[in-house]
Backbone as JSON, one array per atom type, in Angstrom:
{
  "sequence": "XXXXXXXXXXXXXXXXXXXXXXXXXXXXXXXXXXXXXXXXXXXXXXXXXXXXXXXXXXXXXXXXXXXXXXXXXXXXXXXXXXXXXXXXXXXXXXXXXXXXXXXXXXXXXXXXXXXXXXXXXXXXXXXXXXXXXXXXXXXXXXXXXXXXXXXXXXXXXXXXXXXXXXXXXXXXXXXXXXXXXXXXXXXXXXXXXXXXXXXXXXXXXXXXXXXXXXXXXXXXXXXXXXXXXXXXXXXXXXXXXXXXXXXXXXXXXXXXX",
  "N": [[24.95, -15.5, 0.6], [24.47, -12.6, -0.35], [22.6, -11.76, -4.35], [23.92, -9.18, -6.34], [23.05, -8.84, -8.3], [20.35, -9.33, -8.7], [17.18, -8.32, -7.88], [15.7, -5.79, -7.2], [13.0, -5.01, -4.73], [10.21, -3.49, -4.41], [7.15, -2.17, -2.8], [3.7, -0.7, -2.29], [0.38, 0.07, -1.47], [-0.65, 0.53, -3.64], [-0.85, 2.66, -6.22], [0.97, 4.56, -5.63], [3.62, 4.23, -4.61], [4.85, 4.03, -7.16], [5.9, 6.91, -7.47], [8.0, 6.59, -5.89], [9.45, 4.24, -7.22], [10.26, 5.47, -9.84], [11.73, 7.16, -8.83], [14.02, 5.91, -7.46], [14.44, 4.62, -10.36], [16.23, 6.17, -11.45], [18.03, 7.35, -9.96], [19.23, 4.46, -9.73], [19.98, 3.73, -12.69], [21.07, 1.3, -13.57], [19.87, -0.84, -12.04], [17.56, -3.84, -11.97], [13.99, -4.43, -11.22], [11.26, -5.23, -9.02], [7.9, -4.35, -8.79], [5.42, -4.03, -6.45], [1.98, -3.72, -6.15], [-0.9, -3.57, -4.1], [-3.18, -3.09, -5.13], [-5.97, -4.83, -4.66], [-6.58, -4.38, -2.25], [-6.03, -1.42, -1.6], [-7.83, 1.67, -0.14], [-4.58, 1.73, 2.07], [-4.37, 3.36, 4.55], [-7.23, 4.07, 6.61], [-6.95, 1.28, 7.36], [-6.36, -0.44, 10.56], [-3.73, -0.71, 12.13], [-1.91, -2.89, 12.62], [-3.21, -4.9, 10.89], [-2.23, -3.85, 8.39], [0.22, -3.9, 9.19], [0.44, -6.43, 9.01], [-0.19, -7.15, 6.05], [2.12, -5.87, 5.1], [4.09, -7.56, 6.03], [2.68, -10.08, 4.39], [3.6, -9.52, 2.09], [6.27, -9.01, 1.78], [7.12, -11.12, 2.25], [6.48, -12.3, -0.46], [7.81, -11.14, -2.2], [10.23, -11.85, -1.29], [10.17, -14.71, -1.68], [10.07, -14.61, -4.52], [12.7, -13.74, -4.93], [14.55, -11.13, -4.32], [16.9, -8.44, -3.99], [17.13, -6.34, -1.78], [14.64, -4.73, 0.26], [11.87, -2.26, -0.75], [9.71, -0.18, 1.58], [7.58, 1.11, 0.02], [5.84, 2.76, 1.44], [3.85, 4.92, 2.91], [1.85, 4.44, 5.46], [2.39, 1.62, 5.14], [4.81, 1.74, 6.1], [4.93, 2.9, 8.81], [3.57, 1.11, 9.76], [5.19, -1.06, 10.27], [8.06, -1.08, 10.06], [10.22, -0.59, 12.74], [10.47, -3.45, 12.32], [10.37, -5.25, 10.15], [13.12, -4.64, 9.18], [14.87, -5.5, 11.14], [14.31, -8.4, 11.01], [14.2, -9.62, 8.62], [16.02, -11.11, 6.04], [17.28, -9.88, 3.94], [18.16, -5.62, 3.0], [16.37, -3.89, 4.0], [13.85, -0.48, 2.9], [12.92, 1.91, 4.37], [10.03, 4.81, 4.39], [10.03, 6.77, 5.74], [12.12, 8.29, 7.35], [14.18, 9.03, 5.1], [12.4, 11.61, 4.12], [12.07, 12.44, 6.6], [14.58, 13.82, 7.81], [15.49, 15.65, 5.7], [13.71, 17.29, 5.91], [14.22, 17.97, 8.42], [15.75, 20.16, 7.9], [14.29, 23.02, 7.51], [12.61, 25.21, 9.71], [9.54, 25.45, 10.44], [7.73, 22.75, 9.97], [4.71, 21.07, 8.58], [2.37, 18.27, 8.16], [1.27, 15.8, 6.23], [-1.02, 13.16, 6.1], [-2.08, 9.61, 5.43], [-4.57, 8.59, 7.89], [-3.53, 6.47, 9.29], [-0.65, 6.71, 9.15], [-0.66, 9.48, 10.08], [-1.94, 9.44, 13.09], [-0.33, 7.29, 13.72], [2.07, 8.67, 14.88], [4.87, 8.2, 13.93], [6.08, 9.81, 12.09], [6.94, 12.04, 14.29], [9.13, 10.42, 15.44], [11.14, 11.09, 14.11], [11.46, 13.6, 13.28], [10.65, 17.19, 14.58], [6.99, 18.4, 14.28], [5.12, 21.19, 13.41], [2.5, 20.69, 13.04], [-0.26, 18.45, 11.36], [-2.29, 17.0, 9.68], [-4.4, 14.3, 8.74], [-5.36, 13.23, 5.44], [-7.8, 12.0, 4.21], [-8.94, 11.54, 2.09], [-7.44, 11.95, -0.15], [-5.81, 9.6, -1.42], [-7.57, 7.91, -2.77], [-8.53, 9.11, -4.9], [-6.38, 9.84, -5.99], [-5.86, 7.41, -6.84], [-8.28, 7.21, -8.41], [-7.77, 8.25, -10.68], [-8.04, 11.07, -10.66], [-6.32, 13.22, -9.8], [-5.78, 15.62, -11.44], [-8.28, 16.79, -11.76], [-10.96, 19.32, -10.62], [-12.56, 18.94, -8.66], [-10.05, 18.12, -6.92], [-8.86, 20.4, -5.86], [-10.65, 21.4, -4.69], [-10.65, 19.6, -2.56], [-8.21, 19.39, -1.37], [-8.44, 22.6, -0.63], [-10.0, 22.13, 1.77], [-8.65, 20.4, 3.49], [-6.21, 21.79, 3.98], [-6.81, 24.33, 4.66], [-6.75, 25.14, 7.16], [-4.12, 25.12, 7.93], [-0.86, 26.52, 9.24], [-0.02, 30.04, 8.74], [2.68, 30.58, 8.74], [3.73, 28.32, 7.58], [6.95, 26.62, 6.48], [8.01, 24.06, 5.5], [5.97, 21.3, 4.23], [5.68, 17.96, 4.54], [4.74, 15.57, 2.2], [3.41, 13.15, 3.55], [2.42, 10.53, 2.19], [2.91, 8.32, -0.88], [0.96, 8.26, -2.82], [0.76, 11.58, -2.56], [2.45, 12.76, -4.27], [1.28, 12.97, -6.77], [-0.7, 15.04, -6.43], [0.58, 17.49, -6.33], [0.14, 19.63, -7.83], [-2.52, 20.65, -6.94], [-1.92, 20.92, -4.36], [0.24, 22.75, -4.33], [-1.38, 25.52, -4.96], [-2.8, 25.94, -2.76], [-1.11, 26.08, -1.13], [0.81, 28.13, -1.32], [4.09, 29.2, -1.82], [4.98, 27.44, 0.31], [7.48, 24.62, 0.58], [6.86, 21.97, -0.62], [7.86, 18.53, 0.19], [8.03, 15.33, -0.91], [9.16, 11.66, -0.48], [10.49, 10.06, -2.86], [12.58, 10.85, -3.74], [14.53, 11.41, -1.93], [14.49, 9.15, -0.48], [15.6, 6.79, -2.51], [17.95, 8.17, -2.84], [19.05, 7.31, -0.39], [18.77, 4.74, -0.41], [20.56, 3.65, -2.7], [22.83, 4.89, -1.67], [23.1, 2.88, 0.21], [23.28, 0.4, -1.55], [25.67, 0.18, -2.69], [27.63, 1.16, -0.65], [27.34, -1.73, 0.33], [28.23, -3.14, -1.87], [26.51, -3.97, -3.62], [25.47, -3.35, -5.88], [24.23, -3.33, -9.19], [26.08, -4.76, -12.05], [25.15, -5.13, -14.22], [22.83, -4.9, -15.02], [19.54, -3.89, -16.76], [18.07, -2.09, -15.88], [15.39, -3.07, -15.7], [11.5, -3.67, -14.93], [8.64, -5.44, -13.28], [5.66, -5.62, -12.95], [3.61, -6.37, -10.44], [0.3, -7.37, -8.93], [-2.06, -6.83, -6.8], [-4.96, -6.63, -7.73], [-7.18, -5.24, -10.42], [-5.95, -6.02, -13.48], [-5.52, -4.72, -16.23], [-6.82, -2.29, -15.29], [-5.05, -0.9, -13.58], [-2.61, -0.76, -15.22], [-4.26, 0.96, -17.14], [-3.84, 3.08, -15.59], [-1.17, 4.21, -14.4], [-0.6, 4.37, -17.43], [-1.53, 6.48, -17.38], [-0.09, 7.85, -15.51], [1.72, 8.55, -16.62], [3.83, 5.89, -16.37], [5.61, 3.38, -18.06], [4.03, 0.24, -18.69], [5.76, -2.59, -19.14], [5.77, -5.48, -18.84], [3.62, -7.28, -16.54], [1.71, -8.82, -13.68], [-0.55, -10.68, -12.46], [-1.18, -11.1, -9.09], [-2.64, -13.43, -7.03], [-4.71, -12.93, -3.65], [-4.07, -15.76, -2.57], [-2.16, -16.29, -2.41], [0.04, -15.0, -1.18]],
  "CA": [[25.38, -14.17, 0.14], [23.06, -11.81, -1.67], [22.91, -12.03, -5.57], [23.97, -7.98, -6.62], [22.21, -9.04, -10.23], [19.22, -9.98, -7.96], [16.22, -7.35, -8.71], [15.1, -4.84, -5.91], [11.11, -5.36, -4.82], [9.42, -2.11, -4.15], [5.71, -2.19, -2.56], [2.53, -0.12, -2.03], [-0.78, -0.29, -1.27], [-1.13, 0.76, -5.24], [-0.03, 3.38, -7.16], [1.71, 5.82, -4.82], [4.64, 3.73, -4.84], [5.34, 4.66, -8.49], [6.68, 8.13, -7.08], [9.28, 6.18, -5.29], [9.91, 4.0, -8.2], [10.46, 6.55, -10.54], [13.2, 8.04, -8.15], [14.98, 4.63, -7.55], [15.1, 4.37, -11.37], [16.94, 7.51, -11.73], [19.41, 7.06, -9.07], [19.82, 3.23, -10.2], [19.26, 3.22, -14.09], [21.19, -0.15, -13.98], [19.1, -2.1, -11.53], [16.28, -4.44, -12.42], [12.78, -4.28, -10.14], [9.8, -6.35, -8.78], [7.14, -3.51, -7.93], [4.14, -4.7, -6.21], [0.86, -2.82, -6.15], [-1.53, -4.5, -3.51], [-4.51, -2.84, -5.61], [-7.12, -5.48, -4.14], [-6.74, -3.97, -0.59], [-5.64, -0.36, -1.18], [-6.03, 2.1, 0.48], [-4.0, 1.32, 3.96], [-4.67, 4.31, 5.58], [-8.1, 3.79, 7.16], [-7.54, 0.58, 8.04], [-6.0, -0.81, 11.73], [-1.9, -0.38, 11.91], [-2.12, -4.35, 12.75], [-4.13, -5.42, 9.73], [-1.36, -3.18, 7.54], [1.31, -4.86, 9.11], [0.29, -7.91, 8.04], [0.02, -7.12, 4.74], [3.24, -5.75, 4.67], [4.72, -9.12, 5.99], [2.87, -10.9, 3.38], [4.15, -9.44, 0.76], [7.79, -8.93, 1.64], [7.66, -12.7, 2.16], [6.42, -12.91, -1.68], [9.27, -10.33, -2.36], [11.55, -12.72, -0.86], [10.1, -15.79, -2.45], [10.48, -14.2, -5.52], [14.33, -13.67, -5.12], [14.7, -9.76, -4.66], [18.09, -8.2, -3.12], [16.41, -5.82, -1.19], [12.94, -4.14, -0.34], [11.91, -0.69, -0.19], [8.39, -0.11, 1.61], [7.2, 2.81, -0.96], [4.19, 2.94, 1.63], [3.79, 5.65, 4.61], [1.34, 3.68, 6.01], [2.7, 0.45, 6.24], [6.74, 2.06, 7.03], [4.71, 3.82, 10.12], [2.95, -0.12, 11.08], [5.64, -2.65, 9.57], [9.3, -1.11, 10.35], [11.63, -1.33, 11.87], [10.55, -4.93, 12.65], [10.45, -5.78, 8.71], [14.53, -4.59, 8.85], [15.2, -5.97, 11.9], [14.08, -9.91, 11.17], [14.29, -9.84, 7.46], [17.38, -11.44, 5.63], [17.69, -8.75, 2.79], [18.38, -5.31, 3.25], [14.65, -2.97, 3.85], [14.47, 0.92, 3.59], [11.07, 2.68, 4.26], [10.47, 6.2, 2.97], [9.81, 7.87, 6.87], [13.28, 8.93, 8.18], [14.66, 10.19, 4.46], [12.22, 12.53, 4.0], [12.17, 13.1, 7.69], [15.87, 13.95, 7.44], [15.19, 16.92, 4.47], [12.5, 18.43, 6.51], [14.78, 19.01, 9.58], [16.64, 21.71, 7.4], [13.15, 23.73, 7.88], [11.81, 25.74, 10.85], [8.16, 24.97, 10.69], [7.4, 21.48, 9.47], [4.03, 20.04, 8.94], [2.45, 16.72, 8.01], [-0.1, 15.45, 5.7], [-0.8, 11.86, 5.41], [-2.98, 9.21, 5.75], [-5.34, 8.77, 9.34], [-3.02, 5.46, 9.99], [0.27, 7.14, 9.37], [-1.09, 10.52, 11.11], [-2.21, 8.75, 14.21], [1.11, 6.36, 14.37], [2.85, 9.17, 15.19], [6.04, 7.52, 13.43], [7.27, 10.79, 11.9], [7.36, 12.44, 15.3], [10.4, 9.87, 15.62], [12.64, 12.13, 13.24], [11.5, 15.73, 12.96], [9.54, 17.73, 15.26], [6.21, 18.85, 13.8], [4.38, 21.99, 13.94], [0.77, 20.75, 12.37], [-0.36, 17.17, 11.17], [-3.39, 16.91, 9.42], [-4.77, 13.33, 8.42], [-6.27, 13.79, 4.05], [-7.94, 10.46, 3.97], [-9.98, 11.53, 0.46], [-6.25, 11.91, -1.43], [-5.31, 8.72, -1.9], [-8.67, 7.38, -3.56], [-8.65, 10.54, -5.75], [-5.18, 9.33, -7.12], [-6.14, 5.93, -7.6], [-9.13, 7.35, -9.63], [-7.36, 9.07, -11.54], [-8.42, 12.54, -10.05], [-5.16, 14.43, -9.54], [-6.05, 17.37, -12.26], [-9.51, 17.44, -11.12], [-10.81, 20.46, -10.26], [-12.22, 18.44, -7.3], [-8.77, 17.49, -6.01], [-8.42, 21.22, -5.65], [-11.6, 21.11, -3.85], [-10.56, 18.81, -1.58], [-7.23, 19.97, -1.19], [-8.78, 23.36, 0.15], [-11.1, 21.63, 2.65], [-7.86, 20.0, 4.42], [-5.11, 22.06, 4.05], [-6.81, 25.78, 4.8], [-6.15, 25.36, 8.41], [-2.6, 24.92, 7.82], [-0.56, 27.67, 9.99], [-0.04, 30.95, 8.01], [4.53, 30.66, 8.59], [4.75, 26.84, 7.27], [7.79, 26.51, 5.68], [7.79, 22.89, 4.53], [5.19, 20.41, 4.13], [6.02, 16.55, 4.1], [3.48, 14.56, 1.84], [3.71, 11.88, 4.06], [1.93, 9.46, 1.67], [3.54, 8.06, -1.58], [0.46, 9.43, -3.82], [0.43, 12.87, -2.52], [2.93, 13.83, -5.58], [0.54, 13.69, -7.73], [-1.53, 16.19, -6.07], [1.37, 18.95, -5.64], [-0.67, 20.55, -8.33], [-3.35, 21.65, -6.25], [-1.35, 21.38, -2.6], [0.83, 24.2, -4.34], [-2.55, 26.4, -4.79], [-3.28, 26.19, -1.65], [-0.3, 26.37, -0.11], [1.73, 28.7, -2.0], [5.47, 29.37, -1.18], [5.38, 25.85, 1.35], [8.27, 24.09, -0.2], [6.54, 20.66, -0.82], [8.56, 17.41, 0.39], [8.16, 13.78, -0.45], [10.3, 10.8, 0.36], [11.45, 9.28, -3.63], [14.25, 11.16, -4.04], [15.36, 11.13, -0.45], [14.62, 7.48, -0.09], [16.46, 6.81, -3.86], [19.51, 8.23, -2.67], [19.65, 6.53, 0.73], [19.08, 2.64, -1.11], [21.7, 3.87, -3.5], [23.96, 4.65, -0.67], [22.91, 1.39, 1.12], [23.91, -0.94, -2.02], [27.04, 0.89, -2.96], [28.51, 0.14, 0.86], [27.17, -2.75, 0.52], [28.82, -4.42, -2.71], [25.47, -4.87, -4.33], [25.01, -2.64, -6.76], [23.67, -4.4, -10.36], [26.6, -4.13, -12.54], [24.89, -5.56, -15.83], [21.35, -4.66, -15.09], [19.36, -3.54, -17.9], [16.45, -1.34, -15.8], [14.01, -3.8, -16.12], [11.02, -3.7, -14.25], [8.02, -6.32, -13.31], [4.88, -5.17, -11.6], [2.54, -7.2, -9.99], [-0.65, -6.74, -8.63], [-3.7, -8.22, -6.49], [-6.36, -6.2, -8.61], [-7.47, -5.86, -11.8], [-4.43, -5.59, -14.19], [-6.32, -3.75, -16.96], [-7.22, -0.98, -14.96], [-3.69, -0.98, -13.36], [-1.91, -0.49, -16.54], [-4.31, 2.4, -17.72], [-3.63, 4.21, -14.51], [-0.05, 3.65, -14.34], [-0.08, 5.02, -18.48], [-1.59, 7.72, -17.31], [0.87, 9.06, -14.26], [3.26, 8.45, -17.68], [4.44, 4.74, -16.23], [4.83, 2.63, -19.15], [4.5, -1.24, -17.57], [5.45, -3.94, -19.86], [5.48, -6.98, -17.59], [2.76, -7.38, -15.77], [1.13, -9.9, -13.3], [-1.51, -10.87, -11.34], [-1.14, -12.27, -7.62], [-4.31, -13.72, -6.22], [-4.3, -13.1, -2.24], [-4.22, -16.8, -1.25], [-0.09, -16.78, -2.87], [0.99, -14.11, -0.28]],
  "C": [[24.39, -13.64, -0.91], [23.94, -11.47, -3.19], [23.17, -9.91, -6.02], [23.04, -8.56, -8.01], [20.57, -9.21, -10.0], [18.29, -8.3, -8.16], [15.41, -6.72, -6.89], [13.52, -4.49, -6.26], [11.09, -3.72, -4.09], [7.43, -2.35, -3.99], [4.97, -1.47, -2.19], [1.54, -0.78, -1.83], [-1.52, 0.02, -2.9], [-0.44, 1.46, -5.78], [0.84, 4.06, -6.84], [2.91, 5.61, -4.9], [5.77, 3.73, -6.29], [6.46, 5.96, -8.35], [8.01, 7.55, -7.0], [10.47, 5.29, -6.3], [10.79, 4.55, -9.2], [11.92, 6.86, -9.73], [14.36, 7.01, -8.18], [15.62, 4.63, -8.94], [16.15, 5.34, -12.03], [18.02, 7.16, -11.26], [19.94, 5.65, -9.41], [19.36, 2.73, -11.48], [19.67, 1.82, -14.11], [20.75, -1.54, -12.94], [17.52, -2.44, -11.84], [15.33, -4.21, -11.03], [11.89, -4.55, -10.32], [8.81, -4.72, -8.15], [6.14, -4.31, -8.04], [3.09, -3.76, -5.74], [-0.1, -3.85, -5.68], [-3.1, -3.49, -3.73], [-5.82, -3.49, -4.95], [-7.32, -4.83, -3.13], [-6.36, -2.46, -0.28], [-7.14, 0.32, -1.09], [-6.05, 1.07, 1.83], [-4.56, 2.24, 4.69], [-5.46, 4.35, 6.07], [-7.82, 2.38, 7.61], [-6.36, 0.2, 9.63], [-4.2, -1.25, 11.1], [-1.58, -2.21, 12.24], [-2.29, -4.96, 11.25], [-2.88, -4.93, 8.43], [0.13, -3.97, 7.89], [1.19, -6.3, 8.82], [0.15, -7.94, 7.11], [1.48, -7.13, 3.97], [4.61, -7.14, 5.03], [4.41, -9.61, 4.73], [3.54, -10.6, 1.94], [5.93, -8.94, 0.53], [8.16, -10.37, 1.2], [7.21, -13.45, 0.89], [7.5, -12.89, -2.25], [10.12, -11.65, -2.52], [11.78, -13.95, -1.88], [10.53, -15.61, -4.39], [12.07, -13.47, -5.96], [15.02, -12.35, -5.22], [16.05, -9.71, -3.66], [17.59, -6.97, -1.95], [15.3, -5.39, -1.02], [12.86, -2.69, 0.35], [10.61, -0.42, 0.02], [8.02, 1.37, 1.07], [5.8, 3.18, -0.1], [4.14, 3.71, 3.27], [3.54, 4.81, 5.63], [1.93, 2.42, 6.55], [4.19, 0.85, 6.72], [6.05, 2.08, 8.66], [4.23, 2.13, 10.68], [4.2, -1.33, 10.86], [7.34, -2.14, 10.0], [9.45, -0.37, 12.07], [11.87, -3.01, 12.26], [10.65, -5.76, 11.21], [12.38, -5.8, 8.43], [15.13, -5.16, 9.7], [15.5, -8.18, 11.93], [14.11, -10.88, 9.62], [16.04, -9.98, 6.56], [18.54, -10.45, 4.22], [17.49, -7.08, 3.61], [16.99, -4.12, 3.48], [15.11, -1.77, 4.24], [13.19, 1.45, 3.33], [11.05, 4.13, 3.41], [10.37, 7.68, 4.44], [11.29, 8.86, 6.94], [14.06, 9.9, 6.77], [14.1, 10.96, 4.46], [12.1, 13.76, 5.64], [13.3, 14.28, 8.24], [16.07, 15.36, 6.79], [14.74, 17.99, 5.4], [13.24, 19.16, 7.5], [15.91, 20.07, 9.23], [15.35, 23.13, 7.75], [12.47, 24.21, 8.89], [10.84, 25.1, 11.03], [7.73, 24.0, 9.98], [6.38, 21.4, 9.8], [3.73, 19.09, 7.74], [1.5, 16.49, 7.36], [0.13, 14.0, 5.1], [-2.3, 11.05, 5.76], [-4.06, 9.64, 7.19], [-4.15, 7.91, 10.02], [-1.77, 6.39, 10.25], [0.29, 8.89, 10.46], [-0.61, 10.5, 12.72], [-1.06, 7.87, 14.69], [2.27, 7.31, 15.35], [4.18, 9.05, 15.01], [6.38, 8.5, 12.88], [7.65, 11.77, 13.08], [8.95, 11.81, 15.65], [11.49, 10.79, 15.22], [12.67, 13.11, 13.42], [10.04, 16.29, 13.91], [8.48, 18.88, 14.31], [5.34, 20.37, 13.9], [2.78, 21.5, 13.58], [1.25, 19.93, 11.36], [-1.95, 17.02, 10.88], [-3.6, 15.37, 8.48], [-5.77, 13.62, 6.85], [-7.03, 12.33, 3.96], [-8.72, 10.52, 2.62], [-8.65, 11.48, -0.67], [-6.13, 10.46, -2.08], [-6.11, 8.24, -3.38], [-8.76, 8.45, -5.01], [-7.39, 10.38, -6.83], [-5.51, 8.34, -7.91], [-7.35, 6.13, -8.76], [-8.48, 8.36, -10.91], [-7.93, 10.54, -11.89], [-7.68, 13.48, -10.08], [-5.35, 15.36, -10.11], [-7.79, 17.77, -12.46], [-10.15, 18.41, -10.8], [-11.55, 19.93, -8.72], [-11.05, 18.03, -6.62], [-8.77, 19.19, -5.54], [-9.51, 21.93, -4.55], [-11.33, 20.94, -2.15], [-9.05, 19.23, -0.41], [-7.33, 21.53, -0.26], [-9.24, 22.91, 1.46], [-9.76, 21.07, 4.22], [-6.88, 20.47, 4.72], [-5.63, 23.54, 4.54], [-6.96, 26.37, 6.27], [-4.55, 25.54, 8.91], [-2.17, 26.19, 8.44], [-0.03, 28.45, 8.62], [1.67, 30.87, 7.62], [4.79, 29.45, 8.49], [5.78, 27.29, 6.62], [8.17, 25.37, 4.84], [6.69, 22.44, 5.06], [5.5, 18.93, 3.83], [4.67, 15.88, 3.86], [3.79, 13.36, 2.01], [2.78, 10.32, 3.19], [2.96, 9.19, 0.4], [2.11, 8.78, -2.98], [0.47, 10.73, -3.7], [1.54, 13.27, -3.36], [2.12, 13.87, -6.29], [-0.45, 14.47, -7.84], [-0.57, 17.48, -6.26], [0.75, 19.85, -6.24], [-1.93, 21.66, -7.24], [-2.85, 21.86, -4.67], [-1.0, 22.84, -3.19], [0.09, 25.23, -4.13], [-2.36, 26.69, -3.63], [-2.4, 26.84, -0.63], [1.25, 27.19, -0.87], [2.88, 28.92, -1.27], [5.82, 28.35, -0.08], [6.15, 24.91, 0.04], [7.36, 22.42, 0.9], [7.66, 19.41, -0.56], [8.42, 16.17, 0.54], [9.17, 12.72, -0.53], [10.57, 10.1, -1.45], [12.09, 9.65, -3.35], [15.15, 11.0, -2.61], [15.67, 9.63, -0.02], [15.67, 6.86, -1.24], [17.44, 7.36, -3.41], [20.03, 7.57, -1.16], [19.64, 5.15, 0.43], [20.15, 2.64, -1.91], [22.88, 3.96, -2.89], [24.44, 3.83, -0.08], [24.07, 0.7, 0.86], [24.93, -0.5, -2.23], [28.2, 0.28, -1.18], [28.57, -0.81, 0.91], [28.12, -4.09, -0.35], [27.36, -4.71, -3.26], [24.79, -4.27, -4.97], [25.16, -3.72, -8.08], [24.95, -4.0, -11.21], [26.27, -4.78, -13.93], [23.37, -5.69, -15.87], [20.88, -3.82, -16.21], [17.8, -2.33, -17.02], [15.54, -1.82, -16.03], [12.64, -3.5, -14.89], [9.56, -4.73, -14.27], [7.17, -5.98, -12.4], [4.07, -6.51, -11.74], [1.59, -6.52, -8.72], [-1.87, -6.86, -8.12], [-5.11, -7.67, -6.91], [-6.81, -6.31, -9.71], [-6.2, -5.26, -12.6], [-4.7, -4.77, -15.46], [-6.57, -2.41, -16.24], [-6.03, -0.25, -14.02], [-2.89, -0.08, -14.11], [-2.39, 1.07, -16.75], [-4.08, 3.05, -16.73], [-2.12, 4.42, -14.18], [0.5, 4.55, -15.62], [-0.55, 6.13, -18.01], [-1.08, 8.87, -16.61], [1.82, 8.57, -15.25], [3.94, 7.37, -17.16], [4.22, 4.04, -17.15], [4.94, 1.34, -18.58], [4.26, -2.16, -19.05], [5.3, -5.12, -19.47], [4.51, -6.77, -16.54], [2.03, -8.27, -15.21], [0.47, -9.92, -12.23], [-1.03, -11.74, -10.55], [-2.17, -12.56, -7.09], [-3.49, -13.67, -4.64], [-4.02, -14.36, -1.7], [-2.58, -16.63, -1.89], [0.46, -16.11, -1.7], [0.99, -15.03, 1.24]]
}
């Protein structure tokens, strides 16, 4: 029987997963959390939907080892290569971030899509909501992780991929987990496109989960514990600087996963 006191793992390919974080901690101030930032190997999105699902195995099965009550893949990329065979074969309860925000969007006429190449190309939000226009940003991510977002190149870049976009969008799903911290310059570009990514949607469907479930934390203190297969110094300052403050912090070398 699963421990409710037991600490909910949350993973990315790095920082993007923070978004999702953030939302979780809102909707569940009183549960503790393992986030894992697979810094050594981000990004996912260029590389082979294979190669991503194996990542995302190994590190559920750290998750696990490390005693979490559920896991929430905070990562487009690997939701689109790793579920729903991660929820299907896995003994705790997994919730990606595709189908909530997929879910939102189908209140909206003209939906399109901006995400990685992998998640693009998977065609895994086709599953939920029919698309009008799906454009692959593969320069965002890296641009987060450098700590680019108020750039005046992000706004750059942001033109370059989005100024094909049809003239009557009505939403936009930033199918990645960093593209919030672009909305700054998406909005530019794409004025009056009501912006949509998957925390808050995903944060209220794990909240819904554990609640049915019986496994909500009822003496959790909001703790949280990142870990991280890069450098943990340069982690941290990137982390203080999207305003995450991380007091626990730890390095995983790849041969543990």
């Amino acid at each position: 029987m699963k421990d409710p006191k037991a600490p909910i793992g949350v993973f990315d390919s790095g920082v993007g997963g923070l978004t999702v974080l953030s939302a979780l901690r809102q909707a569940l101030p009183r549960e503790d959390f393992l986030y894992f930032g697979d810094t050594a190997r981000v990004p996912y999105g260029g590389k082979p939907l294979p190669m991503v699902r194996r990542f995302a195995w190994e590190i559920a099965g750290f998750l696990l080892r490390e005693g979490v009550k559920a896991i929430v893949v905070a990562c487009n990329t690997a939701s689109s290569a790793a579920l729903p065979e991660l929820a299907e074969d896995l003994s705790v309860p997994v919730f990606g971030v595709l189908e909530p925000v997929a879910e939102e969007a189908r209140a909206y006429g003209k939906v399109g899509l901006i995400g990685t190449q992998a998640t693009v190309g998977s065609r895994a939000y086709e599953r939920y909501v029919r698309l009008a226009w799906a454009r692959a940003c593969p320069l965002f991510v890296p641009l987060v992780e450098e700590g680019l977002w108020d750039d005046p190149v992000a706004l750059l870049v942001a033109r370059h991929y989005l100024e094909e976009a049809p003239k009557d969008l009505e939403a936009l799903i930033l199918g990645c987990t960093h593209y919030p911290f672009l909305k700054g310059a998406i909005g530019k570009v794409l004025p009056g496109v009501r912006l949509l990514d998957s925390g808050e949607a995903t944060a209220r469907r794990v909240a819904e989960a554990l609640r049915r479930e019986g496994l909500l934390n009822p003496e959790g203190q909001g703790r949280v514990v990142h870990y991280v297969t890069g450098d943990p110094e340069s982690y941290q300052d990137l982390a203080g600087r999207l305003g995450v403050r991380v007091e626990a912090l730890r390095r995983v070398n790849l041969e543990e996963l």
